[in-house]
N, C-alpha and C positions, 0 to 999 in steps of 0.2 A: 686179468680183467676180461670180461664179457662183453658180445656186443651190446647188449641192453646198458650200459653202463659208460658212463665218461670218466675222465681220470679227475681225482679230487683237482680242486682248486682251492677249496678253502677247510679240507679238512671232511667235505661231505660228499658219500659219491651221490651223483645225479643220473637220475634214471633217462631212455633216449626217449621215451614219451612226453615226461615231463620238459626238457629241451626242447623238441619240436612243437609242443603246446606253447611255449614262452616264444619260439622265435614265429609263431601262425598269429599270435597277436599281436606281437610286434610291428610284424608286417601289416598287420589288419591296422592298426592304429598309423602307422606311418603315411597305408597307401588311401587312408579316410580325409587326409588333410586335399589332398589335390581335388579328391572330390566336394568334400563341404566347398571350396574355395571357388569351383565353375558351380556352385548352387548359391554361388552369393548375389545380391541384389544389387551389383553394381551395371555401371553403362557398358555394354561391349558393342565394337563395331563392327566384332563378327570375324576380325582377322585373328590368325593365329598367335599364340604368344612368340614374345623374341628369346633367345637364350641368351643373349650378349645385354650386355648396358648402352651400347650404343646402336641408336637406329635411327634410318631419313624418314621413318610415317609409318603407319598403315601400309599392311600389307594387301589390305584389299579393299574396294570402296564400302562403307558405310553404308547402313542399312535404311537409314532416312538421310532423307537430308530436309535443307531451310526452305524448301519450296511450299505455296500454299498448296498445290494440289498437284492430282497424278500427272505426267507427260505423257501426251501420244509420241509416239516412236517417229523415225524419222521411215520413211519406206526405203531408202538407199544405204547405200554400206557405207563406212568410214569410221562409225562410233567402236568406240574403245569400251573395255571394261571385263566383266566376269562375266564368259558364257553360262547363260542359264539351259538353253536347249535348243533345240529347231523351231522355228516359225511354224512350221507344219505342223505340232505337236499342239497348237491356241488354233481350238475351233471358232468361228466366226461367231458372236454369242455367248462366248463360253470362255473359259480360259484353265491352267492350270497351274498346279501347288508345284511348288520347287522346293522340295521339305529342307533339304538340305541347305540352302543359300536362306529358307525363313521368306520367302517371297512366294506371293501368286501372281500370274502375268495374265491378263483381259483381254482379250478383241469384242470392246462392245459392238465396233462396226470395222467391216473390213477396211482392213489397214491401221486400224487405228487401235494401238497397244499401251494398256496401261499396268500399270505394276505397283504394287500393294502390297504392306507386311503379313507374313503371312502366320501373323499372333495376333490370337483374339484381343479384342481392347476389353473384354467383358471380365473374363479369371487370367488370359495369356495363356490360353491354351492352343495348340498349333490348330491352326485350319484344317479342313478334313478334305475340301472337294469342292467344285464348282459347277453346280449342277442347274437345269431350268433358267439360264441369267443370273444365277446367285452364288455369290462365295461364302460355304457354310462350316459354320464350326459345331462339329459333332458332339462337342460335353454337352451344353446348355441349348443349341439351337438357335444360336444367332446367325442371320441370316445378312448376309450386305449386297449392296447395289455392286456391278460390275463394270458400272459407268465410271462411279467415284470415290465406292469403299463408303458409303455411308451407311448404318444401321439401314435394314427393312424392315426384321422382326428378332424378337428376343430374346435377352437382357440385357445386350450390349446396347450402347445409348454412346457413344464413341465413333464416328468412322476408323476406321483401319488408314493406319498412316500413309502416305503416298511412298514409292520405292520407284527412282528414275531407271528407265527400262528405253532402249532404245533397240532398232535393228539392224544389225554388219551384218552383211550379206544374207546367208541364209538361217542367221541365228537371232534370239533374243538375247542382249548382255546385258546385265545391271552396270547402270554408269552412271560416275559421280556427280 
């Protein structure tokens, strides 16, 4: 027997090309379900999957919640939750994308910090940047208020969801 060659199994040899072409799809097709699966259109709250059957919640707070609109922060420490970044890092004016956590955090007016999805309501395309007062999504050009996350200009006709954002010590956290 040759390397190019596997031992019959059914009477036919198999060449090692052919084998490693059958087991490079195999893999392709097996490793294609995890992925179609986080491109499915359901609710995620953003936490990681569990591996066990049993679990006490979420692993980490949710990306809206039932509130009508954004919260200004608290300016003292105590609040809990998922550090997004330094305070220092939200220009007065201005604010920034936290691409990762899907949030943008505001200071329309010093001290005062608001937090917003950071998915367009227009296609759900991620935010780009927050530039001039405005938090702007670079596909289409929609533009929102950084007061409230409501449309400025367009296509989106949506405000951007509120995202409670509070500040412990020298940080900005997302909290539930």
């Amino acid at each position: 027997m040759s390397d190019d060659t596997l031992a019959p199994t059914d009477g036919q040899m198999r060449d090692r090309r052919s084998v490693l072409r059958c087991a490079a799809i195999a893999a392709m097709v097996g490793a294609s379900a995890p992925i179609l699966a986080a491109c499915g259109g359901g609710e995620s709250t953003g936490s990681a999957p569990t591996t066990t059957g049993s679990s006490s919640g979420p692993t980490s707070a949710p990306t809206t919640g039932g509130s009508t609109g954004p919260t200004s922060a608290p300016t003292t420490g105590g609040a809990t939750g998922k550090v997004l970044g330094p305070v220092s890092d939200i220009p007065v004016g201005g604010g920034k994308v936290f691409t990762d956590a899907k949030v943008v955090v505001t200071q329309p007016t010093a001290g005062q910090f608001k937090g917003f999805s950071a998915v367009c309501t227009h296609q759900g395309n991620p935010i780009g940047s927050v530039e001039d007062g405005q938090i702007i999504c670079p596909f289409h050009q929609s533009h929102f208020s950084i007061a409230d996350g409501s449309p400025v200009s367009g296509p989106a006709q949506t405000a951007l969801p509120a995202v409670n954002v509070a500040v412990s010590g020298t940080n900005v956290v997302q909290s539930a």
